[in-house]
C-alpha positions in Angstrom: 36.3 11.0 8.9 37.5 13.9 7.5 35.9 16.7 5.3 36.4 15.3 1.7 35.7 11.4 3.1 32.8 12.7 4.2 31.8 14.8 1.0 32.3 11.6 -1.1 30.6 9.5 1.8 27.3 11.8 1.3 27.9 12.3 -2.7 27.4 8.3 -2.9 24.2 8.3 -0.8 23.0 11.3 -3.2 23.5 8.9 -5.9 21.5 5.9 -3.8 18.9 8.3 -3.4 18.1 9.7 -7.4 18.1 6.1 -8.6 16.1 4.9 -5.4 13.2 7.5 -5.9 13.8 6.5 -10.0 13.4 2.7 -9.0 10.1 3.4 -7.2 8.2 5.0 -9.9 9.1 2.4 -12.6 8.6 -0.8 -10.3 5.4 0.7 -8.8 3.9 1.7 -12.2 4.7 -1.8 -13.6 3.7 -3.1 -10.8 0.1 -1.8 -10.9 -0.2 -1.9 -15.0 1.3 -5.8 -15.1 -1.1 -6.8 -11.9 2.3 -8.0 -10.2 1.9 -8.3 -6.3 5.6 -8.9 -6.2 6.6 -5.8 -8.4 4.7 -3.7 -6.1 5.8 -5.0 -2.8 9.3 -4.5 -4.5 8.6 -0.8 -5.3 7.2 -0.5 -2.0 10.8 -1.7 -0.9 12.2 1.1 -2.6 10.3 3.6 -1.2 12.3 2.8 2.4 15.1 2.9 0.4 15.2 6.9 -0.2 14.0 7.3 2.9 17.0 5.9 5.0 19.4 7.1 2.3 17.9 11.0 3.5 18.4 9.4 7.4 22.1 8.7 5.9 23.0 11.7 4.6 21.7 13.6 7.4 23.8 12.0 9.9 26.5 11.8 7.8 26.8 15.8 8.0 26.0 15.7 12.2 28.6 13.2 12.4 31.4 15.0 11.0 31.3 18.0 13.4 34.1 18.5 15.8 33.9 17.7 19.5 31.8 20.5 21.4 30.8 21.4 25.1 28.5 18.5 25.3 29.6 16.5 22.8 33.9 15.3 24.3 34.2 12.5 22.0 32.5 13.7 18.9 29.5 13.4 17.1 30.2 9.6 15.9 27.2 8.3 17.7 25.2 9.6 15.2 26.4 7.8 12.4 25.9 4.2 14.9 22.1 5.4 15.1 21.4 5.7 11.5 22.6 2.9 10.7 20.8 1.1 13.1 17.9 2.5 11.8 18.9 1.4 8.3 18.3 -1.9 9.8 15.1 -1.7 11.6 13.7 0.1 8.4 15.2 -3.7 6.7 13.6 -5.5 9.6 9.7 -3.7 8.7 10.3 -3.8 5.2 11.3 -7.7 5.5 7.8 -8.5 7.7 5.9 -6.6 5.0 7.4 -8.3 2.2 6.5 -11.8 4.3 2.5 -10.5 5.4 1.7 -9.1 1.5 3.1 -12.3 -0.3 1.8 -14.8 2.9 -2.1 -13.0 2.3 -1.6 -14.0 -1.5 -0.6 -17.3 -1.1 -3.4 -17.8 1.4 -6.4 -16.8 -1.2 -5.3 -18.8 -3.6 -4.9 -21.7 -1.3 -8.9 -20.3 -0.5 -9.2 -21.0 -4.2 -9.1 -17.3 -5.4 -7.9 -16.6 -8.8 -5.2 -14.0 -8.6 -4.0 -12.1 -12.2 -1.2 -13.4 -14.2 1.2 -10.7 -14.2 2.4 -8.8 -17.2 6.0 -8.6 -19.2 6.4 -4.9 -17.8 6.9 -6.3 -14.5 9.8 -9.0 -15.5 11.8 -6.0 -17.5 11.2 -3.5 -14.6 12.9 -6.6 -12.4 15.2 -7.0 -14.3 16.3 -3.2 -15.0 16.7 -2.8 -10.7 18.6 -5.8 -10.2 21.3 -4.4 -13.1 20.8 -0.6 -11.2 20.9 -2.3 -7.8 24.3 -4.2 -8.0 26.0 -1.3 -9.9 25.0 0.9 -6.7 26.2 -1.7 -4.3 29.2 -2.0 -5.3 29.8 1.3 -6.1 28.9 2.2 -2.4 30.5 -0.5 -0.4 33.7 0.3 -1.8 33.5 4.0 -1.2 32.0 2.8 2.5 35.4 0.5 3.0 37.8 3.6 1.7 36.0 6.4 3.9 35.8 4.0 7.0 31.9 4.8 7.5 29.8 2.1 8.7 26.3 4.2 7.6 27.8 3.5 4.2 28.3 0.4 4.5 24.8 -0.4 5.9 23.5 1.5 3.0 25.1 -0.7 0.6 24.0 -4.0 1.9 20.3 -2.1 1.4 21.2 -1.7 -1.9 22.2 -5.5 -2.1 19.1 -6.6 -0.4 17.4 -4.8 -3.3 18.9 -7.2 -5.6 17.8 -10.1 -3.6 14.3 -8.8 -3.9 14.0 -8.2 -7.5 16.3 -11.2 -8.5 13.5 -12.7 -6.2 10.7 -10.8 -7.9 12.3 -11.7 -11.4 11.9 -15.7 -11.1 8.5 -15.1 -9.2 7.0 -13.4 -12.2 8.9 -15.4 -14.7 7.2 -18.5 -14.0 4.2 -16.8 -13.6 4.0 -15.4 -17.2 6.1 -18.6 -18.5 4.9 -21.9 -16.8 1.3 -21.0 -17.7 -1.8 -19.9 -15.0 -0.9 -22.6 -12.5 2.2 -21.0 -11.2 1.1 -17.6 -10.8 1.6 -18.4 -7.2 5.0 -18.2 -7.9 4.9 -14.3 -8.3 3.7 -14.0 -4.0 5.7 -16.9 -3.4 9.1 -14.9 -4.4 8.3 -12.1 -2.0 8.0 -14.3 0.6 11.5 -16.2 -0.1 13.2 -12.7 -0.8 11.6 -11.3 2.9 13.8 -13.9 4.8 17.3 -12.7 2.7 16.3 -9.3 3.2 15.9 -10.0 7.5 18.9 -12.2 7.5 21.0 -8.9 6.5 18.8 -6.6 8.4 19.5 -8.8 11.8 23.2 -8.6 11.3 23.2 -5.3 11.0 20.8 -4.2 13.7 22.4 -6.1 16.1 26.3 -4.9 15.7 25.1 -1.4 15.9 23.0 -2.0 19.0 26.1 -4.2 20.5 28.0 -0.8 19.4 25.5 1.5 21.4 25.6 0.0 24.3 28.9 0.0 24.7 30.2 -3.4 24.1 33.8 -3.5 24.0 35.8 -4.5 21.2 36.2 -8.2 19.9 38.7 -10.2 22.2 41.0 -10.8 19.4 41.5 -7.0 18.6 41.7 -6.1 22.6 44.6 -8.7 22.5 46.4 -7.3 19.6 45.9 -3.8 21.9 47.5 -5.1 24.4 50.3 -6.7 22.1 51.2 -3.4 20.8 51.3 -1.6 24.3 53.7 -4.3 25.8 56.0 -3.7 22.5 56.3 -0.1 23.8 59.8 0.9 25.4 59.5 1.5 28.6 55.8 -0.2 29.1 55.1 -2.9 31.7 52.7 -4.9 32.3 49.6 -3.3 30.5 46.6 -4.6 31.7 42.8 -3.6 33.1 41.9 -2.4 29.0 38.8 -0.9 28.2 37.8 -0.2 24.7 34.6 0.6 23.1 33.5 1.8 19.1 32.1 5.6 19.3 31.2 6.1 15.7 33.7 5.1 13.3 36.3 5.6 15.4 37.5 3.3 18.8 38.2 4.3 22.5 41.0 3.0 24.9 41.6 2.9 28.3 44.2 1.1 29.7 46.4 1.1 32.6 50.2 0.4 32.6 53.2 0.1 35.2 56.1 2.2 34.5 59.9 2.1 36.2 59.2 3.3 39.8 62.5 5.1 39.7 61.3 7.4 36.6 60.5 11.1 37.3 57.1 12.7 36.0 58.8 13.7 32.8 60.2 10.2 31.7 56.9 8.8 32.9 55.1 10.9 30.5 57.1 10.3 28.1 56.8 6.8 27.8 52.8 7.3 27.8 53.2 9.9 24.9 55.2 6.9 23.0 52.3 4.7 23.5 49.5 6.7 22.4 51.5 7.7 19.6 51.6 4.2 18.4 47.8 3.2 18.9 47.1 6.6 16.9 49.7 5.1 14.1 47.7 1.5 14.0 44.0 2.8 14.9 44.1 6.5 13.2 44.5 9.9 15.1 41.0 10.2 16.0 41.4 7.4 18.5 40.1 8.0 21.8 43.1 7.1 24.2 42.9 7.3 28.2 46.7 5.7 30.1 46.7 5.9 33.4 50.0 5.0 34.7 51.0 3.1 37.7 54.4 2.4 39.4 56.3 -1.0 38.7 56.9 -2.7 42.1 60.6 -3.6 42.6 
């Protein structure tokens, strides 16, 4: 990524993180003064959500440094780690969402009488899930035009958001609405919402975990690799590929067989020809590795 994708990258998280800490003190206080278990284990929700966006924007700015001494492919590693945090921040928040609104539902199965909640609470639901989609798709679509999958993690936190007031909204709606009977429904939505919330926060756990330990690339893409190599003049045979994600960018290593009867010079040729068309399809920060053999007769 380079420097101004990555200044608009962080300038979007900046934005996440105002209207996040924002968010927090309006569901939380409406939460508490309209006795809404829901409102405040959405609040709560939001409270993990300026947290990552800081984890974001930090790794954001380690990512972008060049390759060092100890560091040959970069810094993009980084980047994969936050955003795997930004899931297992989803995953907790998702279990606490379920154990809050699971222990409500329980009393009042016990026969405990739990508040009605307030009209604060349905506004304040209501206000995030209008905030919340504006900053979703505000973010994924800077996160698809910078190429940064941090970004696009934070986005689908944003979304997940929206799930859990929309969630929140219907919960305390037919609490206030369908009369004293239904104010289950208000721990009731936080339990629904905890399963959309996990749902996202599983998908994107996994593909950065699958990224960080190395799993290679999806067969259809290594095929379309080796596609391009074989269109290469001069290129035979490609074959024994490698590739793996570091960051937002992806590695190659492949081998390839070359006219025996070529000198050194023509032989290098040909491999600068060939990693000068991945860089063209896959972007100049592409790792690339050829090793070359000779073509038997």
């Amino acid at each position: 990524m380079n420097k101004d994708l990555n200044a608009r990258a962080r300038k979007v998280i900046w934005l996440g993180f105002f209207a996040n800490i924002f968010l927090t003190v309006i569901k939380i206080t409406a939460g508490i003064l309209a006795r809404s278990a829901a409102m405040v284990a959405d609040g709560v929700h939001s409270v993990s959500d300026f947290a990552t966006d800081l984890v974001v924007v930090t790794s954001l700015s380690v990512a972008h440094r060049p390759k060092d001494h100890n560091h040959k492919y970069g810094h993009g590693k980084v980047e994969t780690l936050a955003t795997a945090f930004v899931g297992g921040v989803l995953i907790l928040v998702a279990i606490g969402l379920l154990y809050s609104g699971g222990a409500k539902i329980f009393l009042v199965w016990q026969g405990e009488v739990i508040s009605r909640p307030g009209y604060g609470a349905l506004y304040a639901a209501l206000g995030s899930i209008i905030v919340k989609e504006i900053l979703f798709r505000y973010t994924i679509r800077v996160g698809k035009e910078v190429g940064s999958q941090a970004v696009l993690a934070n986005a689908w936190h944003h979304r997940s958001d929206v799930y859990s007031s929309f969630g929140t909204l219907l919960g305390i709606g037919g609490a206030i609405f369908l009369g004293s009977k239904w104010v289950i429904l208000d721990p009731l939505a936080a339990v629904i919402v905890s399963f959309f919330i996990f749902k996202i926060a599983f998908k994107i756990t996994r593909d950065t975990l699958l990224e960080l330990i190395e799993t290679s690339l999806p067969k259809e893409h290594e095929d379309e690799i080796l596609q391009i190599a074989a269109g290469v003049k001069g290129v035979h045979d490609p074959h024994d590929l490698k590739t793996r994600k570091i960051g937002n960018q992806i590695a190659i290593d492949i081998h390839i067989k070359v006219n025996r009867e070529l000198n050194i010079e023509q032989a290098h040729e040909i491999t600068v020809d060939l990693e000068k068309t991945f860089k063209k399809t896959y972007g100049d920060q592409t790792f690339i590795s050829i090793h070359t053999e000779p073509l038997k007769k």
